[in-house]
C-alpha positions in Angstrom: 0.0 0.0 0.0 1.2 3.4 -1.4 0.2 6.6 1.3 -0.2 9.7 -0.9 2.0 12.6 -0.5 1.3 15.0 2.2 -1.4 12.6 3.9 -0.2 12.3 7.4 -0.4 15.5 10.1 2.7 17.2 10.9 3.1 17.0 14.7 2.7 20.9 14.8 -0.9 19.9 13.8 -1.5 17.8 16.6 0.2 20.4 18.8 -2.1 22.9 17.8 -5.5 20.8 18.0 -4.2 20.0 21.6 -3.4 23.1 22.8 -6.6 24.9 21.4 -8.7 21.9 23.2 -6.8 22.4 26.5 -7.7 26.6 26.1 -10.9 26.0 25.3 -12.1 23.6 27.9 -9.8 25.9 30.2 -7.8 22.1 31.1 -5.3 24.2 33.3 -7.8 26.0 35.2 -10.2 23.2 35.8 -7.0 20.9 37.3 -6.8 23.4 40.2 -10.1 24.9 41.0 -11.3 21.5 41.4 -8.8 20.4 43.4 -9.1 21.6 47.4 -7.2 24.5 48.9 -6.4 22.1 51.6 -4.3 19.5 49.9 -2.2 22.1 48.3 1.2 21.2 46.6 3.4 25.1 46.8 5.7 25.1 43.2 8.4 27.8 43.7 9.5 29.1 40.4 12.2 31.2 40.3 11.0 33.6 37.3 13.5 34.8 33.8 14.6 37.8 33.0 11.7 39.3 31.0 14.8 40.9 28.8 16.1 37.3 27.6 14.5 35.3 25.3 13.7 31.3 25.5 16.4 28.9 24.7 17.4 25.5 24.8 18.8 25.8 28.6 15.4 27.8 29.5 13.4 25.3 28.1 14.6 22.0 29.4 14.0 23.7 33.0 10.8 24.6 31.9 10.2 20.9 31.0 11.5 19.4 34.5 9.1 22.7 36.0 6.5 20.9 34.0 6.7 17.5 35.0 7.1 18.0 38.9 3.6 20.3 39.7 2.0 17.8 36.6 2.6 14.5 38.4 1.2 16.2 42.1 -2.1 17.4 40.0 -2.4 13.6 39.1 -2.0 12.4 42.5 -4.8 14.7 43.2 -2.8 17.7 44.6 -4.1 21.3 44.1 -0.9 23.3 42.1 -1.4 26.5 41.3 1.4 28.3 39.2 1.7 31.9 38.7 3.8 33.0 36.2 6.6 36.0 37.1 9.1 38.1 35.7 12.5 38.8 37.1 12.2 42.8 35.6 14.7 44.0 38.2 18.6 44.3 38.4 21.7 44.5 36.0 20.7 42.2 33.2 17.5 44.3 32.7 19.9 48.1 33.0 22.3 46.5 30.7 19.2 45.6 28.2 18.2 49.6 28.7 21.9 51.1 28.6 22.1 49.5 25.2 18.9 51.2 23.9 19.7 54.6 25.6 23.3 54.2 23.9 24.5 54.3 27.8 28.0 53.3 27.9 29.0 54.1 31.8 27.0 54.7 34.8 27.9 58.1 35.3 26.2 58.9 32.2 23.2 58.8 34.0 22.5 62.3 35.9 24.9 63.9 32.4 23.6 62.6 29.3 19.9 61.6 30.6 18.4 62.1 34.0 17.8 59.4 36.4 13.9 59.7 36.3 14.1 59.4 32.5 16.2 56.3 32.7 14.0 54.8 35.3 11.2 55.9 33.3 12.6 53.9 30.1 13.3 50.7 31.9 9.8 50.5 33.1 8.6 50.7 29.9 11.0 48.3 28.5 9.5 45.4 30.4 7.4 44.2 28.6 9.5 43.9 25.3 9.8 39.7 25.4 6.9 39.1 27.2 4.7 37.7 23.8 7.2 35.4 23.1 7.8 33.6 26.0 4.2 32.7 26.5 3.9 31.4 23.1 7.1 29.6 23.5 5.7 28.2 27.0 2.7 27.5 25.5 4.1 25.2 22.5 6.1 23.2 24.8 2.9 22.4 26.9 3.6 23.8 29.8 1.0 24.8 32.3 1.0 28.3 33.8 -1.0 31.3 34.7 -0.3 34.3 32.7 -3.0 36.4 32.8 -1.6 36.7 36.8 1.9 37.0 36.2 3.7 39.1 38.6 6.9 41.3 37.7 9.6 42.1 40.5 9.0 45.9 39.5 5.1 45.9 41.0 4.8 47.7 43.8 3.2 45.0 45.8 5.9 42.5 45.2 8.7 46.0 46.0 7.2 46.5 49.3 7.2 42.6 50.3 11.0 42.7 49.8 11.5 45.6 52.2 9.2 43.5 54.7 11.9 40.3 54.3 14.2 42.8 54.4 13.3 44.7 57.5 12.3 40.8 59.1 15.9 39.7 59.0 17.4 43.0 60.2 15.4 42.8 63.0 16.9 39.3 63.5 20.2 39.7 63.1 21.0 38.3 59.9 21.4 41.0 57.7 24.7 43.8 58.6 26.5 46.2 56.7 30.0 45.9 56.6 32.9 46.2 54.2 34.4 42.8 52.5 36.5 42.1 49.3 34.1 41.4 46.2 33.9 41.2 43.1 33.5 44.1 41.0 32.6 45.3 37.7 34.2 48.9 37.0 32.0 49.0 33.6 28.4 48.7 35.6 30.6 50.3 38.5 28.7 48.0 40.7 30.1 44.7 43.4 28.5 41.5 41.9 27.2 38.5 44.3 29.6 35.2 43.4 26.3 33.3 42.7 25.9 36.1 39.8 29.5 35.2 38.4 29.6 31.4 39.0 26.0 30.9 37.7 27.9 31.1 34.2 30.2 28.4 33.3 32.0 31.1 30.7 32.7 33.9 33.4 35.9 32.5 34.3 38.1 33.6 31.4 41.7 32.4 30.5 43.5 35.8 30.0 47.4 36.2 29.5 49.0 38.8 32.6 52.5 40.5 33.3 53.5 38.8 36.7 56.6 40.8 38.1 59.1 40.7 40.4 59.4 44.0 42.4 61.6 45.8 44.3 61.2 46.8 48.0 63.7 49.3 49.0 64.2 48.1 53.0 65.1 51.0 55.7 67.5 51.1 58.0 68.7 47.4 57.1 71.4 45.4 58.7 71.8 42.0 58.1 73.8 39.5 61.1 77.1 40.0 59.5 76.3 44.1 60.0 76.0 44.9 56.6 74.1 48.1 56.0 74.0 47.4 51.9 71.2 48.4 50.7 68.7 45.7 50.3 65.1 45.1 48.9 62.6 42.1 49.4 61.8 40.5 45.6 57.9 40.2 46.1 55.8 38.5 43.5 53.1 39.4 42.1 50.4 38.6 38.6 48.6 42.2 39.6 50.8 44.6 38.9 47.7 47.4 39.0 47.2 46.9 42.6 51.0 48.0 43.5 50.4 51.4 43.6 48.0 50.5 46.5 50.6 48.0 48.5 50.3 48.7 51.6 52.5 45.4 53.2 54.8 42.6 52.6 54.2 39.1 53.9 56.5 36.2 54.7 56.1 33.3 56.3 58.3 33.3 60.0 59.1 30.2 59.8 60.9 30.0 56.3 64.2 30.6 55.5 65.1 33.5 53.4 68.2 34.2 51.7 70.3 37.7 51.4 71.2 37.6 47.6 73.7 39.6 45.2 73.0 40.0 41.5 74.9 42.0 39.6 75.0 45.2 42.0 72.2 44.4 44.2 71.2 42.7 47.1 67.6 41.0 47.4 65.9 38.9 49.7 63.8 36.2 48.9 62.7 32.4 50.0 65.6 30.1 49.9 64.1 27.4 48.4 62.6 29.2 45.4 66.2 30.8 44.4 66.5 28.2 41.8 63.3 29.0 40.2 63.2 32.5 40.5 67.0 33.2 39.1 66.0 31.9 35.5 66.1 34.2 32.6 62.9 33.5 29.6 65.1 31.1 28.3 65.0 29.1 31.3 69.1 29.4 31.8 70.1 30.2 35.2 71.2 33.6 36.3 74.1 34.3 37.9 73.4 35.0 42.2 75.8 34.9 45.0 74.3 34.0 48.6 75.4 36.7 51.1 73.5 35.0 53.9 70.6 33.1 55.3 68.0 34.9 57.7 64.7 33.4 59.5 61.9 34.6 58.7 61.1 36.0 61.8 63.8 38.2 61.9 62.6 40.2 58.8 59.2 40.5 60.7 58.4 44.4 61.4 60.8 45.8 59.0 60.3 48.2 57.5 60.5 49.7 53.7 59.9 52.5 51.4 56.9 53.3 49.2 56.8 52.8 45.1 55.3 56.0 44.7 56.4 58.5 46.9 54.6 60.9 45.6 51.4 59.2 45.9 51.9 57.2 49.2 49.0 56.7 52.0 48.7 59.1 54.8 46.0 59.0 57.5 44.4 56.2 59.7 46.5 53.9 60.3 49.7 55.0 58.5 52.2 54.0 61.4 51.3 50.3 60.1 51.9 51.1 56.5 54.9 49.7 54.2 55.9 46.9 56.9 57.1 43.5 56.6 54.2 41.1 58.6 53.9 37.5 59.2 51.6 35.1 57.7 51.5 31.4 58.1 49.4 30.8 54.4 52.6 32.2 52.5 53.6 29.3 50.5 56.9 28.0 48.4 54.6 27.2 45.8 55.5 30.2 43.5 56.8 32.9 43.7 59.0 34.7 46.1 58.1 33.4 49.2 57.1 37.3 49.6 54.0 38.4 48.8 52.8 42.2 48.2 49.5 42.8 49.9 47.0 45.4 49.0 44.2 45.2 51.4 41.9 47.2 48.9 42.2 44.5 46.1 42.7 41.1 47.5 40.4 39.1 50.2 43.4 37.2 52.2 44.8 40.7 52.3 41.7 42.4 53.9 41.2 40.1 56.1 44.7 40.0 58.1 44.9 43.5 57.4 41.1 44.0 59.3 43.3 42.4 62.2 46.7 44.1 62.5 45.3 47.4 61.5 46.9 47.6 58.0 45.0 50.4 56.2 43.3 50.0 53.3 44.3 52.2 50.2 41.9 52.8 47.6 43.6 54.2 44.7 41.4 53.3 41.4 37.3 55.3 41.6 34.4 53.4 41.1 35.3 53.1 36.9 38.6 51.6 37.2 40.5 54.8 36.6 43.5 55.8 39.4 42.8 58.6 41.4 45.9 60.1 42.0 49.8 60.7 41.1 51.2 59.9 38.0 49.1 57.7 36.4 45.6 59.4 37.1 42.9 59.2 34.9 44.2 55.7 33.4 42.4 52.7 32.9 43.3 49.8 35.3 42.8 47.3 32.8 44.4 49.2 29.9 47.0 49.8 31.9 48.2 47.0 33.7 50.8 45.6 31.1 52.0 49.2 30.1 52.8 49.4 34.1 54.8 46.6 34.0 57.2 47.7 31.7 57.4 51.4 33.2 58.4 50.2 36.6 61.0 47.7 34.8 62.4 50.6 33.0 62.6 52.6 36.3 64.0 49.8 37.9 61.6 49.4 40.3 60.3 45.9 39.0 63.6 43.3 38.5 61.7 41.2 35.9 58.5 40.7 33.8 57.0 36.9 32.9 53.6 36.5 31.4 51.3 33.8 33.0 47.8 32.7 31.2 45.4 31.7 33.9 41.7 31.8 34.7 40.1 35.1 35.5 36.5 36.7 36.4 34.3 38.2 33.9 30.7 39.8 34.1 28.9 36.7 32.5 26.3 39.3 31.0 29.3 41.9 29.8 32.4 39.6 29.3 33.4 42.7 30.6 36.7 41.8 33.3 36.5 41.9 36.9 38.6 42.9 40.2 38.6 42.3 43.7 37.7 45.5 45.5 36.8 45.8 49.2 33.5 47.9 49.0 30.8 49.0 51.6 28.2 46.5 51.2 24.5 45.1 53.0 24.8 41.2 53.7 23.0 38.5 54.5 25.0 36.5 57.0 25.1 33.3 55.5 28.2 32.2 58.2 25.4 32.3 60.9 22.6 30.5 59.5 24.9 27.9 57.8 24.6 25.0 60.4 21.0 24.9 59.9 21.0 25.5 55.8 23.5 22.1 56.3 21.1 20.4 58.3 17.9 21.0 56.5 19.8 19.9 53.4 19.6 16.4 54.6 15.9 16.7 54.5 15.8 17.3 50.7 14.9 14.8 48.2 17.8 15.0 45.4 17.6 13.4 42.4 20.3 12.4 41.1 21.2 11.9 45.1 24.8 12.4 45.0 24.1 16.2 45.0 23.3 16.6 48.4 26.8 15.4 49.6 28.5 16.3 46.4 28.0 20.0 44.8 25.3 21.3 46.6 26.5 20.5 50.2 29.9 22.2 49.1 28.7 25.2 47.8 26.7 25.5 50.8 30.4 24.7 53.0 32.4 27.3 50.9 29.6 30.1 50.7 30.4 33.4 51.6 28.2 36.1 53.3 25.3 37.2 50.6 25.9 40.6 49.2 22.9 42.0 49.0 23.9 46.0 47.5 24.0 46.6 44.1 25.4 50.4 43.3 22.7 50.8 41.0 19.2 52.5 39.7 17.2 50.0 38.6 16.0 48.0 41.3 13.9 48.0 44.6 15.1 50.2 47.2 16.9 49.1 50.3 14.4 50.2 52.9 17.1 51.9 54.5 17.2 55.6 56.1 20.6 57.1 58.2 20.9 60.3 60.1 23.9 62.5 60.0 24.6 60.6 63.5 24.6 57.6 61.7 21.5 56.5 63.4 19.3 53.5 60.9 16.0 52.7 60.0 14.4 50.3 58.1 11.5 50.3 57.0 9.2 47.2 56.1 5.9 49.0 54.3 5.0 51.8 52.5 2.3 52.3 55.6 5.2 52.7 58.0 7.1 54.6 55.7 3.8 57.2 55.1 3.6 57.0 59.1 6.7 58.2 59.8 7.4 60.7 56.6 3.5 61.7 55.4 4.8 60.6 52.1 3.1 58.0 49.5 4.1 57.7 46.7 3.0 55.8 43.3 6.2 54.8 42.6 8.9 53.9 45.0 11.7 53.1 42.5 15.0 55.5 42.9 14.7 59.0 42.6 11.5 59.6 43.7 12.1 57.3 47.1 15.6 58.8 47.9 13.3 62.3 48.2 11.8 61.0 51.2 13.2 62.0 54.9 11.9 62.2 58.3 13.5 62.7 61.7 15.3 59.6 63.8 17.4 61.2 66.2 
């Protein structure tokens, strides 16, 4: 038996009869509203970005997010699922930037006001809403639509400051100031969930590693030699050195006094093999002068890179000094290590405890503030700085490394470590319980709960909750010139106290607000 061209349905036929059958017998509907409040099964859906558009990785969730509340309707569980939209945050002003030709954040209050640009992103959220229902739709999904909630409603806004204001109240939310990550383009701290969610954010790049020069004062080694000596540091950031603040060495290695050529350095000595190579990998020419502990080298001290853009104020007596650290390692390097507090996490933290001031030299776009090199970008700069400082003598020798880096996974744009004043969530006190409850969790496949998610929950830091930004809610947060806080948790308390309501709480028209707390 021949079949005739054309004779059997395409699947999209099928499709089609299905889906107009389930809309018009309102299928969806019918499978909760005849299913009992009381034997409820809650779906949390964590909602897209209403600037993306579907794709494979957003539909294949969307299948799983299918099946899951699907299989409870059958076993007679009532499932409601209210479509939302995540309309909020930097994905959504990087969508708007792009159509307002917005290349900078500081272009906002210059080349368009912040009410217009506010203005604009509201009105941009809407732009893929058609096409993910239709997408949603065709895959057979069941939702609620016509109820969808965006994170830019006003009701949804003010049940964020009333979590918000909840944990204050409790203790689990502070500010503080920690190392982050930090995007000089948006000119905005990112959360490490919003890097890591990406498997392309961490980027190899190729960077100048140097070895510099510390000038020591006042030196005498235990022969009572007065030459002038400096300790080789190591480093693969050559843009943070006009912020170094310390050295650090580990007291209980031993370190060697050097001669090369006319020079004396200090350095670890077990790395001098390594280190005394030139790019050929031949050996250069070094004469030990003498051994030292490390201990003794402990509280040195040494001059500045940049004299004539050195720190000066709180805490300057413990400024340009040699410290001890036991996680200096022989593993590269120097066995010294050049420690700016503003740019590196192990760095602010010992520096937090011994006092060591941090030094912020680049503003909030990357550029440095001050001396020589102001105005310059940190990322166009940092090989360029390299070789300046090796013609100045200041840095002994340049290699290039390739190794993996942070990058904005919406920008590609490159990241630094900055410490920055920040809201958290303190995820250190709550993570006990978070580890205990995870053994209540039904993980499929089951090797997740002791694999990956039990060690990201281990390794987590503290949530950073601040974003630097326009487009977002609020933090429900009001200071007094004393430095007196309050947080609000409604838009009634917030009337209360200020006689204000507004229509909109979005940045500016919520920053206009003020009432009396002292």
């Amino acid at each position: 038996m021949k079949f005739q061209a054309n004779s059997r349905r395409r699947a999209k036929e099928y499709e089609a009869d299905v889906l107009a059958r389930w809309k018009a017998e309102k299928t969806f509907e019918q499978s909760v509203e005849n299913r009992s409040e009381d034997n409820a099964f809650v779906f949390y859906d964590g909602p897209p970005f209403i600037t993306g558009v579907p794709h494979h990785g957003t539909l294949l969730s969307s299948i799983v997010k299918d099946a899951v509340p699907r299989y409870q309707t059958m076993k007679g569980k009532r499932v409601e699922r209210r479509w939302g939209w995540d309309t909020h945050g930097l994905p959504a002003e990087n969508f708007v930037e792009k159509k307002l030709g917005i290349t900078s954040r500081h272009e906002v209050g210059e080349k368009i006001s912040l009410a217009e640009y506010i203005t604009t992103a509201r009105e941009s959220m809407v732009s893929n809403a058609a096409l993910w229902e239709s997408t949603i739709d065709r895959i057979g999904r069941w939702v609620e639509f016509k109820n969808a909630y965006k994170t830019m409603d006003k009701d949804f806004m003010e049940s964020v400051w009333w979590a918000f204001k909840t944990l204050y109240e409790k203790g689990k939310i502070y500010e503080g100031e920690r190392v982050l990550m930090y995007d000089t383009a948006w000119a905005t701290p990112l959360s490490k969930s919003e890097v890591t969610m990406d498997n392309d954010a961490y980027k190899t790049v190729t960077d100048p590693s140097v070895f510099v020069k510390f000038w020591l004062k006042d030196f005498e080694d235990a022969e009572g030699s007065k030459d002038k000596t400096a300790m080789l540091a190591w480093t693969t950031t050559p843009w943070t050195l006009p912020a170094n603040m310390g050295l650090f060495i580990n007291p209980d290695f031993t370190y060697a006094k050097v001669k090369v050529g006319d020079e004396f350095y200090i350095l670890a000595k077990d790395l001098l093999e390594k280190v005394f190579v030139d790019e050929k990998k031949q050996p250069i020419p070094f004469e030990i002068v003498n051994l030292i502990d490390g201990s003794e080298l402990v509280g040195l001290s040494y001059e500045p890179l940049f004299e004539d853009s050195k720190y000066s104020g709180e805490g300057e007596e413990n400024a340009y000094k040699v410290w001890g650290a036991d996680y200096v390692s022989l593993e590269s390097g120097t066995g010294i290590v050049h420690s700016a507090p503003a740019y590196g996490e192990e760095d602010f933290n010992f520096g937090k405890e011994y006092g060591i001031p941090v030094f912020h030299v680049l503003d909030e776009y990357g550029k440095y503030l001050n001396g020589e090199f102001a105005g310059k970008d940190v990322w166009e700069f940092n090989k360029p700085l390299a070789k300046i400082l090796k013609e100045r003598g200041v840095v002994w020798k340049i290699d290039y490394i390739r190794h993996e880096y942070p990058h904005n996974p919406r920008t590609g744009h490159r990241l630094m470590y900055r410490a920055h004043p920040s809201w958290f969530f303190d995820i250190q006190g709550q993570k006990e319980l978070m580890l205990e409850q995870n053994e209540n969790i039904n993980w499929f496949p089951a090797h997740l709960k002791h694999g990956r998610f039990e060690k990201n929950l281990e390794a987590a830091p503290d949530w950073n909750l601040s974003r630097d930004r326009f487009w977002a809610t609020a933090m429900p947060v009001w200071k007094s010139e004393s430095g007196k806080i309050r947080v609000v948790g409604s838009y009634a308390e917030l009337k209360e106290l200020s006689g204000v309501e507004l229509e909109d709480y979005h940045r500016p028209w919520v920053d206009e607000i003020t009432f009396e707390i002292d």
